[in-house]
C-alpha positions as CSV (number, residue, x, y, z in Angstrom):
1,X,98.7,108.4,113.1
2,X,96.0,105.7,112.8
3,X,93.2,107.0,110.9
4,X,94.7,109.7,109.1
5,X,94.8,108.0,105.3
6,X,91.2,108.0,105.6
7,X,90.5,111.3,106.6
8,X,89.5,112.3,103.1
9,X,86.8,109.4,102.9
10,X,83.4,110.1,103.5
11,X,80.7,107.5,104.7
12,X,77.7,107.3,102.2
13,X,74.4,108.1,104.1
14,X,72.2,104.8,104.2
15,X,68.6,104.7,104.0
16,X,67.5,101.2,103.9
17,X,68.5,100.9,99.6
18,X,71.5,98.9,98.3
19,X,72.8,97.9,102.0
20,X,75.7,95.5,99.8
21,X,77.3,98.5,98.0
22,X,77.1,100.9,101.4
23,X,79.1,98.0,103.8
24,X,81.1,97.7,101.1
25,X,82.0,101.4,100.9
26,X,82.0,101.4,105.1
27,X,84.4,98.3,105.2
28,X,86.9,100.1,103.6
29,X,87.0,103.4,105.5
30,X,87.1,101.2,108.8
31,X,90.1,99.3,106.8
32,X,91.7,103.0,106.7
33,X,91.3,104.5,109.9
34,X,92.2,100.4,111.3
35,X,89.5,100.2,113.4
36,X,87.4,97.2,111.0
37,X,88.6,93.9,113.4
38,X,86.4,96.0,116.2
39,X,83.5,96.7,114.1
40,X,83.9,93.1,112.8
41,X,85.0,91.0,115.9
42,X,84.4,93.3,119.0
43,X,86.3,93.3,122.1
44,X,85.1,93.5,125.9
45,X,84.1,96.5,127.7
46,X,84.1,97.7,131.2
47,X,81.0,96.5,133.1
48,X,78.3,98.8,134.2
49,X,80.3,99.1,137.6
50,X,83.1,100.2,136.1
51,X,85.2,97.4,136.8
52,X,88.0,96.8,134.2
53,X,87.8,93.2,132.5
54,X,91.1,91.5,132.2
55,X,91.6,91.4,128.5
56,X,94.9,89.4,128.2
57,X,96.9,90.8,130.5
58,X,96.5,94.5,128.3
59,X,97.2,97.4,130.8
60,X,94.0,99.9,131.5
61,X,95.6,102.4,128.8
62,X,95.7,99.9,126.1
63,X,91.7,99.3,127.0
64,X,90.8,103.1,126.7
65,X,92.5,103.4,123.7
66,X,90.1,100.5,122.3
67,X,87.4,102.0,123.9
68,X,88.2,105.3,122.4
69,X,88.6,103.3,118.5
70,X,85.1,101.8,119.2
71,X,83.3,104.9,119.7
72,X,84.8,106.1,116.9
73,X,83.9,103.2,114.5
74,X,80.1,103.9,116.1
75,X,80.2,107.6,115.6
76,X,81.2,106.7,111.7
77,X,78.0,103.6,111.8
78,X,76.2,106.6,113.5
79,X,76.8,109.3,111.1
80,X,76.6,106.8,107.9
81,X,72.9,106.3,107.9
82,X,69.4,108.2,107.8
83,X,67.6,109.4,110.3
84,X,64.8,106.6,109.9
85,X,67.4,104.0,109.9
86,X,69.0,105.4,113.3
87,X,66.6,104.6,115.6
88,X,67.6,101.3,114.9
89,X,70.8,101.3,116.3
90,X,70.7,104.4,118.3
91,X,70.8,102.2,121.9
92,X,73.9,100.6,121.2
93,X,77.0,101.0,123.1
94,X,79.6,99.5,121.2
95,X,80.5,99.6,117.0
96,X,80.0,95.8,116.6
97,X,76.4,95.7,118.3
98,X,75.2,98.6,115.7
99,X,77.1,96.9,112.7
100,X,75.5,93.9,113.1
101,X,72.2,94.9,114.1
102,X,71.7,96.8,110.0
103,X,73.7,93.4,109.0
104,X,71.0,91.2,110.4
105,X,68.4,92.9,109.1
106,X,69.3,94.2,105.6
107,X,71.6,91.4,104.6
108,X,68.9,88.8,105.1
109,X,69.8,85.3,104.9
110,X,71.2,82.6,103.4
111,X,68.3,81.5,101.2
112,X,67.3,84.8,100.7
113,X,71.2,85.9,99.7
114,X,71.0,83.0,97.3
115,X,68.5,84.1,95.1
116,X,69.7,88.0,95.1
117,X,72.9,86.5,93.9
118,X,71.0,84.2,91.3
119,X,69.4,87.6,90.0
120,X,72.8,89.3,90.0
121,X,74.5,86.0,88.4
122,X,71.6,86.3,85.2
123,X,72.2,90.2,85.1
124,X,75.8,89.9,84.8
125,X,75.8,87.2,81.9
126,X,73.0,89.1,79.9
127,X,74.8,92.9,80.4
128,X,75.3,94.5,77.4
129,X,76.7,97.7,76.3
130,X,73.8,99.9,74.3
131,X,74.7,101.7,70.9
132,X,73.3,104.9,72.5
133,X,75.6,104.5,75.5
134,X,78.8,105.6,76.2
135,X,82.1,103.8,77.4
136,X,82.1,105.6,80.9
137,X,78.7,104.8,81.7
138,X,78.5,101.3,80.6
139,X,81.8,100.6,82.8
140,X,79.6,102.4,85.8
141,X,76.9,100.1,85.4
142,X,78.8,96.6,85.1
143,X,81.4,97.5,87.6
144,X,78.2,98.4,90.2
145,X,76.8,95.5,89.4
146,X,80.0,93.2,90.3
147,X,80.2,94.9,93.5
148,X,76.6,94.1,94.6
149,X,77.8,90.3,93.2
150,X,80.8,90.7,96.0
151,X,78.7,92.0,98.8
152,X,76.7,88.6,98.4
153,X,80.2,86.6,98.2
154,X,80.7,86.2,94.3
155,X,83.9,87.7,93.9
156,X,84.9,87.4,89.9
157,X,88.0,86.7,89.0
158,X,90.1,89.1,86.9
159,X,90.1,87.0,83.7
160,X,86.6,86.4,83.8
161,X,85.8,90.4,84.3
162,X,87.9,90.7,81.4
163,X,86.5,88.6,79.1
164,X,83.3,89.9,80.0
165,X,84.3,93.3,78.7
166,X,85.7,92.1,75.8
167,X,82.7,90.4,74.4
168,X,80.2,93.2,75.8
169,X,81.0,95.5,74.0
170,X,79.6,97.5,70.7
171,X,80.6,96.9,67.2
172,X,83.0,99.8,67.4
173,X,85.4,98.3,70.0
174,X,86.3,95.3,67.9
175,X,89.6,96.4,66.9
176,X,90.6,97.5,70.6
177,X,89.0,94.5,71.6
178,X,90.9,91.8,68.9
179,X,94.2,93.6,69.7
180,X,93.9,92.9,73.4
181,X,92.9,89.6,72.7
182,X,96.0,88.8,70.7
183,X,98.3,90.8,72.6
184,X,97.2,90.0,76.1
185,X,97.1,87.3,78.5
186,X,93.7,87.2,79.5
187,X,93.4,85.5,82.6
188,X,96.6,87.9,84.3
189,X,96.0,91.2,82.9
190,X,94.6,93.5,85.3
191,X,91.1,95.0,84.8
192,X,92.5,98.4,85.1
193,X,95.1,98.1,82.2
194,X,92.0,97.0,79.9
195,X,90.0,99.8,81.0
196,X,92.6,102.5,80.1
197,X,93.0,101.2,76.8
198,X,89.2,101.2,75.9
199,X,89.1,104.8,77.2
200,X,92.1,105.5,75.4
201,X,90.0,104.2,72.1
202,X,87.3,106.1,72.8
203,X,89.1,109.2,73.3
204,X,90.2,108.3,69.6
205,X,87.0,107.5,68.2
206,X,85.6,110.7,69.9
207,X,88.3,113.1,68.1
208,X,87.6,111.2,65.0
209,X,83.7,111.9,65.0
210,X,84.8,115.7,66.3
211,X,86.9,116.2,63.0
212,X,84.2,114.8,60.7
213,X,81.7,117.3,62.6
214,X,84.0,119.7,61.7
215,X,84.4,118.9,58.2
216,X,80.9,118.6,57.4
217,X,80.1,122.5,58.6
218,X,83.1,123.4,56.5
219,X,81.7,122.1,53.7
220,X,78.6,123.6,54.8
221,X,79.8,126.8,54.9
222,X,81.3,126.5,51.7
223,X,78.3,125.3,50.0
224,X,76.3,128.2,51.5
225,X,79.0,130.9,50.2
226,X,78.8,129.1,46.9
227,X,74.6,129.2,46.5
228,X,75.1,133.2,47.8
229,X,77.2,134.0,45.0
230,X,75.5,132.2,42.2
231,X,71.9,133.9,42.6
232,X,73.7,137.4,42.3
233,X,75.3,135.6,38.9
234,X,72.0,134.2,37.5
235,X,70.0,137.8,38.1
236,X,72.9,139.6,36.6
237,X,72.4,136.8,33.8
238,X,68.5,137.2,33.9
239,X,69.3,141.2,34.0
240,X,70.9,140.8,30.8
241,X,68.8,138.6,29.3
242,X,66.2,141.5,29.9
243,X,68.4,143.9,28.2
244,X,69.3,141.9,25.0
245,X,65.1,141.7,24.9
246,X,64.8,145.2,25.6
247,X,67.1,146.1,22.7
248,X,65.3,144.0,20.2
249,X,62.0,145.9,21.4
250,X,63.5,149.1,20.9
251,X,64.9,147.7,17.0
252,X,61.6,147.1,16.1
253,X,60.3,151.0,15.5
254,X,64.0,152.0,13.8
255,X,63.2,149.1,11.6
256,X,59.7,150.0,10.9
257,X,61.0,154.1,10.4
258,X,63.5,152.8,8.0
259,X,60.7,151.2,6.4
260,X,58.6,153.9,6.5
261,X,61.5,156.1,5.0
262,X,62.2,153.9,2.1
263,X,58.3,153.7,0.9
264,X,58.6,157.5,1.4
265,X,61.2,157.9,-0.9
């Protein structure tokens, strides 16, 4: 059944922000239900009479079955953006007529696409990981920003995506980073299998700063156990320290009895 594998896929609401990563995210749930050479190309409808327009030689239930497709590519246009963004397109009978209607107007044009892209270019080359970030969200970041770069027709190629990684990263990654380097081919490895090993790394250097964690509080607790039991030792020490001093204090008037005895005698 056409449209089935992308049952599961839900169109991202629109409101007028980030049109390149939303067309990108609508192209491919068109692509999935098959209905994107409509939404792209169009095809001719009925005219207002109802009269049926030859379309070469296809029989009357071939031509409902597009028009059926087409209101279901406008329904999806229809229920992918805001409710300030709908009036825009809310007049429009068929799924290409709304499509590029928000194209027109959010894409903007060529000279205007060239100097988003510019801006895109200079982000991509200065992008960075951060020592406070993690893996996971640095990937989130780059990878967002080479989708805007496709939705403005710069698609990357996997070795350069993957050299990128290799020399964006922080200190920490060098090893991972060296091994792929020496290991790899860089220009026909996929992006994916460089991905899974970083994450695999950082799964490791994640358990590693765990154990330390782990250790130090040991060693803590240890430490604290130790300092409990030596106070009790030094006040039994003190304790006896008193006693000894008490005991001389006591000698003192047996001594001076003694004393006192002897002159007696």
């Amino acid at each position: 059944m056409v449209g089935s594998g992308g049952s599961d896929l839900r169109a991202p609401i629109f409101n007028g922000d980030n049109y390149e990563f939303w067309m990108i995210r609508m192209r491919t749930i068109f692509k999935s239900h098959g209905i994107w050479d409509l939404v792209e190309k169009g095809f001719q409808i009925p005219d207002s009479k109802g009269k049926k327009v030859d379309d070469a030689g296809s029989s009357d239930y071939e031509k409902e079955a597009l028009l059926m497709k087409d209101a279901k590519a406008l329904g999806i246009i229809q229920g992918a953006v805001s409710k300030d963004i709908f009036p825009r397109i809310s007049n429009e009978e068929t799924s290409k007529g709304a499509w590029d209607i928000l194209h027109q107007e959010f894409n903007g044009d060529k000279q205007v696409r060239s100097i988003k892209l510019q801006g895109l270019c200079h982000d991509f080359e200065y992008t960075r990981m951060r020592d406070d970030e993690t893996l996971s969200g640095y990937l989130t970041r780059l990878l967002e920003l080479v989708n805007q770069m496709k939705g403005y027709g710069e698609d990357l190629s996997k070795g350069r995506l993957v050299q990128k990684l290799l020399i964006s990263l922080t200190k920490e990654f060098d090893l991972v980073c060296y091994v792929i380097e020496q290991t790899k081919d860089i220009e026909t490895i996929e992006v994916q299998e460089v991905i899974a090993a970083l994450r695999g790394f950082a799964q490791r250097l994640d358990r590693h700063a765990e154990n330390t964690t782990k250790k130090a509080f040991s060693s803590m607790r240890v430490n604290q156990k130790g300092s409990q039991s030596n106070p009790g030792f030094n006040n039994n020490k003190s304790k006896k320290n008193w006693k000894s001093k008490d005991k001389k204090w006591d000698s003192k008037p047996q001594s001076s009895a003694n004393q006192g005895g002897k002159h007696s005698q």
